[in-house]
C-alpha positions in Angstrom: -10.5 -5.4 -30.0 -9.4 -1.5 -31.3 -10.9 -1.4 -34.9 -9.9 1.4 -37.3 -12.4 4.4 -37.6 -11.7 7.2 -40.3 -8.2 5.7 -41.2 -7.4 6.1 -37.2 -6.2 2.9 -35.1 -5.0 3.1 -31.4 -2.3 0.8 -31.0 0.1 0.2 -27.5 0.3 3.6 -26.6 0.5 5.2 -29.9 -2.3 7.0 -32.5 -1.7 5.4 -35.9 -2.9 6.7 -39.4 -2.5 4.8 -42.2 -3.8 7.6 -44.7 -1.1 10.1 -44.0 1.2 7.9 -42.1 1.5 10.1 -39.2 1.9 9.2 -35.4 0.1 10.6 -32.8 0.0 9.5 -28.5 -2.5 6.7 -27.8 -5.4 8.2 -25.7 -8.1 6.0 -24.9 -11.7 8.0 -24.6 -11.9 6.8 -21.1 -8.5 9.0 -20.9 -9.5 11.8 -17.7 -6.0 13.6 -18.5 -5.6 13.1 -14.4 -2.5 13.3 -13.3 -0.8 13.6 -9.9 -2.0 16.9 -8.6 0.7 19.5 -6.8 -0.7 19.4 -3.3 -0.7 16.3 -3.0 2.9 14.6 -0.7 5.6 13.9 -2.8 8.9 16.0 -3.3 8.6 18.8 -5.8 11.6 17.1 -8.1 9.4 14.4 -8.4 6.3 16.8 -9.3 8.0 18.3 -11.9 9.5 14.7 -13.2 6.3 14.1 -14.1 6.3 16.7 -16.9 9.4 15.8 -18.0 8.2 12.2 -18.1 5.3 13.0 -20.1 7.1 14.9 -22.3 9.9 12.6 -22.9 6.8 10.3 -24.1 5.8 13.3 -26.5 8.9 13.7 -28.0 9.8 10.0 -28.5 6.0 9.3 -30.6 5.3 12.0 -31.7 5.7 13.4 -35.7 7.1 16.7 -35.6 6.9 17.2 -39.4 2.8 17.5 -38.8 2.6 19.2 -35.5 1.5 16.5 -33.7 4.4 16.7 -30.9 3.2 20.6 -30.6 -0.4 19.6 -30.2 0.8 16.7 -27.3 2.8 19.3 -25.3 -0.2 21.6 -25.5 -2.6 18.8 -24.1 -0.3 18.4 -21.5 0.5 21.7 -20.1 -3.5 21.8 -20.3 -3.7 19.4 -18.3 -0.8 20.1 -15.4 -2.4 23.3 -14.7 -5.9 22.1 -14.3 -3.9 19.7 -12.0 -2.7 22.4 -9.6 0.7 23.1 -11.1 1.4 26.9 -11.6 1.6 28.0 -15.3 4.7 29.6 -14.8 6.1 26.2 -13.5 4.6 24.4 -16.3 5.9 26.7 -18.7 9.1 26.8 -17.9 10.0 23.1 -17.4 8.5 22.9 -20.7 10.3 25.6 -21.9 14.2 23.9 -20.6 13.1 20.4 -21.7 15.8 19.5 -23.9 15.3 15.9 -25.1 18.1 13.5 -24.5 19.5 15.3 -22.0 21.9 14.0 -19.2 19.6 12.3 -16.5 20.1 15.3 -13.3 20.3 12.0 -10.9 23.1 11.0 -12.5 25.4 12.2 -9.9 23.4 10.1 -7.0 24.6 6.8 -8.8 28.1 7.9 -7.3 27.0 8.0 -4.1 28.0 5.1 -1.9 25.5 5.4 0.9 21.7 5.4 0.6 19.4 6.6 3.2 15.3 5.8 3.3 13.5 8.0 4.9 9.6 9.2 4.8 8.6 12.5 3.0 8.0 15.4 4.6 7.3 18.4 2.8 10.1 20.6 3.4 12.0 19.2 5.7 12.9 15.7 3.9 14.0 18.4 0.9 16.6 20.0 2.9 18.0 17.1 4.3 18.2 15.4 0.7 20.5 18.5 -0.3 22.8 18.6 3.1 23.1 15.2 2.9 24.3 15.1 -0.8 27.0 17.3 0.1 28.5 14.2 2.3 27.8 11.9 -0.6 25.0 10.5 0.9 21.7 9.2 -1.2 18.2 10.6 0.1 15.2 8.1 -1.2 11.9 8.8 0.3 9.1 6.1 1.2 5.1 6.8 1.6 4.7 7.7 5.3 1.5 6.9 7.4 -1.5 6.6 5.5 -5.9 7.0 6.1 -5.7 3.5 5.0 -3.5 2.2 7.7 -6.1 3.1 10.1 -9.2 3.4 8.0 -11.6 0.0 7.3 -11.4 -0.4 3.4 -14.6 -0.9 1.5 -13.3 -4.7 1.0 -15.2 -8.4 1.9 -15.4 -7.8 5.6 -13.5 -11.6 5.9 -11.5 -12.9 3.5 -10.2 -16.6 4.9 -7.7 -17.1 1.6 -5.0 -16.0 3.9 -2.1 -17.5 5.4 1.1 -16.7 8.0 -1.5 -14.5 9.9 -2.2 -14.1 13.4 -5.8 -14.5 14.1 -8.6 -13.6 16.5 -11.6 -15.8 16.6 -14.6 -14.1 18.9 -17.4 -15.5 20.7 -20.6 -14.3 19.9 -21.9 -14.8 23.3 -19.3 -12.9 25.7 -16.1 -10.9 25.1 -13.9 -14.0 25.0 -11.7 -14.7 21.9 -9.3 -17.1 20.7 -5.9 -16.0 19.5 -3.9 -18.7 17.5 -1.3 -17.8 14.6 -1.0 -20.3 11.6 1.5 -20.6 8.6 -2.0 -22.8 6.7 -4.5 -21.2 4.3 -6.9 -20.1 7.5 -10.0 -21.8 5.9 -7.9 -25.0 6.2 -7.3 -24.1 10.2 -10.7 -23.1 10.7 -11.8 -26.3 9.6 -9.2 -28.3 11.9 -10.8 -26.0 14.8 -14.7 -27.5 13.9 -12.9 -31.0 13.2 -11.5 -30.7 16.9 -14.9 -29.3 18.4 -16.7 -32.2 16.8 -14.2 -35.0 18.5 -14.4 -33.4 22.1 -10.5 -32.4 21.2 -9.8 -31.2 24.9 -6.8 -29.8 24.2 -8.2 -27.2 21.4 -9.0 -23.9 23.9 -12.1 -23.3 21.8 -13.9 -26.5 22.6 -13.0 -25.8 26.7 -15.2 -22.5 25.9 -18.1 -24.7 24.7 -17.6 -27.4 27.2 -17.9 -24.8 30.0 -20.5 -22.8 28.6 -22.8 -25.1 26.2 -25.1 -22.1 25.1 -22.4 -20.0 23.6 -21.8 -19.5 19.8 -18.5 -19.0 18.3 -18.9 -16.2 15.6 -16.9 -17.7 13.0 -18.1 -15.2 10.2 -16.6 -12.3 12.6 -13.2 -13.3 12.7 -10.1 -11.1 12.5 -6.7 -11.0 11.2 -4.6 -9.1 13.7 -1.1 -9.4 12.1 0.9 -11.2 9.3 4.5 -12.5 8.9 6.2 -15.5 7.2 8.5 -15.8 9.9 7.5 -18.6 12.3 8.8 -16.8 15.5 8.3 -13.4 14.8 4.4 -15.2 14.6 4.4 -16.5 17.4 6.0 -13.8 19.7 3.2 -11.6 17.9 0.5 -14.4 19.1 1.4 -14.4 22.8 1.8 -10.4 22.7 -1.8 -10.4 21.4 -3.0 -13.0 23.9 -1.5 -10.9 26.8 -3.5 -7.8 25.1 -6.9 -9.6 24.9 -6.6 -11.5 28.3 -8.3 -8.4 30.2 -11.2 -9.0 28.0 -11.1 -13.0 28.5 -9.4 -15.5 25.8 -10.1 -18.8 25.0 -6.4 -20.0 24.5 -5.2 -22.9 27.5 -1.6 -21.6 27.3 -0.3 -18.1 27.2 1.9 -18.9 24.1 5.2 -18.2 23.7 7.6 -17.7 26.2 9.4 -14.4 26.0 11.6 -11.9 28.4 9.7 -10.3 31.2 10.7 -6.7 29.3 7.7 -7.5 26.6 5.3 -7.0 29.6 6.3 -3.0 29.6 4.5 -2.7 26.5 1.9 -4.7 26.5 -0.7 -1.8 28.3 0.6 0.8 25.8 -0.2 -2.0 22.8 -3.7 -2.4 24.5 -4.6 1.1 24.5 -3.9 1.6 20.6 -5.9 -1.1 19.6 -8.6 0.2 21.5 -8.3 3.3 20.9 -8.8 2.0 16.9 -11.8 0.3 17.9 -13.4 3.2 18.7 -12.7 4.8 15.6 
C-alpha cells in the first residue's frame, strides 16, 4: 500500500501533491533510471525512440506551470548519457521533440509487404532503407542468443511440461529412452513406473531392466530435447532424436516414425551439434 508522506502520494505512474496540486512522474525508490544502453543490438531508430518515448511520458504528466516537465527531461537526458548515448545525440533529439507530432512510421503502414528479418548492426539498416524505396516493410527479430546455448540458472527438471520430446537416461550405461508425449510428463513418467511394475513387455524401458536387473534408471536426470504441439512434427522430431542417440545405445523397441531415407543425410550433422553442446 503507497501512503502519503509530506503531502506526496505515488499513484499509477504519476507523483501526486495534494498541497499544491501539482503532477509530477511516478518513480519508485527502487527506480535504477536503467535504461536500454547504446551498445547494446537493436537499430539506432529504435535507440533513439526510446527518448522520444520517455519524453512523450514527460510531456503528457508532467505540470509545466511549475517546472516539473523541465526537471523530468533533465532526469532523463541524465540518465541516457550515463547509459552510453552521446550528449550531442541526446541533446538534440531532445532538442527536435515536438510533442504531438506525426508518428515518422507513418509512411510504413502504406506499405503492402512486410519482411522479418534478424538485426544486424549495419547491414539490417541499409537494407530497411533500399527496401523502403520498393515499398517494402523491414521489421527486425532478436537473433541468436547466450541463452539459446547457455544452461539457465533454473530447477535443473521441471516435469510440468507437456508436447515435449524427452530423453530418459540410465544411470548405469549410456543408454537412454527417447519417447515424445502430448501429457503433462509427470503423468507419462508415472505410466512408464506403472508399466515397469506390471512386467509391461512392450514398454522399451522395462526390456532394459529385464536384460540388465542391476541397472538404475535416473529418473531425476531426465531431459527435454524438443517441444511442439503438433503431433507429427513430434514424432518425426522423436525418431530423428532416436537415430541421433542410437550410437550411444537407446532403450526404445522401435525406431519410431517412419520417414524418407533423405532424413538420414542429416542425422550425423544433428549428432555432432548436440555433442558438440555437451561439451560446452
Amino acid at each position: 500500500m503507497e501512503i502519503e508522506q509530506d503531502g506526496h502520494l505515488p499513484f499509477v505512474d504519476l507523483g501526486l501533491c495534494r498541497q499544491s496540486y501539482k503532477i509530477t512522474a511516478g518513480m519508485k525508490k527502487s527506480h535504477t533510471l536503467k535504461y536500454s544502453t547504446f551498445s547494446s543490438n537493436r537499430p539506432r531508430a529504435e535507440q533513439l525512440g526510446i527518448i522520444k518515448s520517455m519524453l512523450h511520458r514527460a510531456h503528457n504528466i508532467c505540470d509545466e506551470e511549475q517546472g516539473h516537465r523541465t526537471d523530468e527531461v533533465k532526469l532523463l537526458s541524465h540518465a541516457f548519457i550515463c547509459s552510453g548515448y552521446a550528449p550531442k545525440e541526446v541533446d538534440r533529439v531532445i532538442d527536435s521533440y515536438v510533442f504531438d507530432k506525426p508518428d515518422d512510421n507513418r509512411e510504413a503502414e502504406h506499405r503492402t509487404d512486410t519482411l522479418c528479418v534478424p538485426y544486424v548492426r549495419g547491414a539490417s539498416d541499409r537494407l530497411r532503407r533500399q527496401l523502403a524505396q520498393e515499398g517494402v516493410n523491414v521489421i527486425f527479430k532478436r537473433g541468436q542468443t547466450l541463452g539459446k546455448y547457455l544452461i539457465n540458472g533454473g530447477p535443473p527438471r521441471n516435469t510440468r511440461r507437456k508436447n515435449v520430446v524427452d530423453k530418459i537416461p540410465c544411470e548405469t550405461c549410456n543408454f537412454c529412452y527417447i519417447g515424445e508425449t502430448s501429457q503433462w510428463f509427470d503423468e507419462r513418467e508415472n505410466q512408464h513406473k506403472r508399466s515397469i511394475r506390471n512386467c509391461d513387455t512392450n514398454n522399451g524401458i522395462y526390456m532394459h531392466i529385464l536384460k540388465h536387473p542391476d541397472h538404475v534408471i535416473a529418473w531425476d536426470k531426465v531431459t527435454f530435447l524438443d517441444h511442439d504441439r503438433n503431433f507429427y512434427a513430434r514424432r518425426m522430431k522423436e525418431s530423428l532424436y532416436i537415430d541421433i542417440f542410437s550410437k550411444t545405445g537407446v532403450m526404445n523397441l522401435e525406431d519410431g516414425m517412419q520417414k524418407n531415407q533423405c532424413w538420414n543425410a542429416i542425422v550425423p550433422i544433428l549428432r555432432e551439434e548436440i555433442s558438440e553442446k555437451n561439451r560446452v
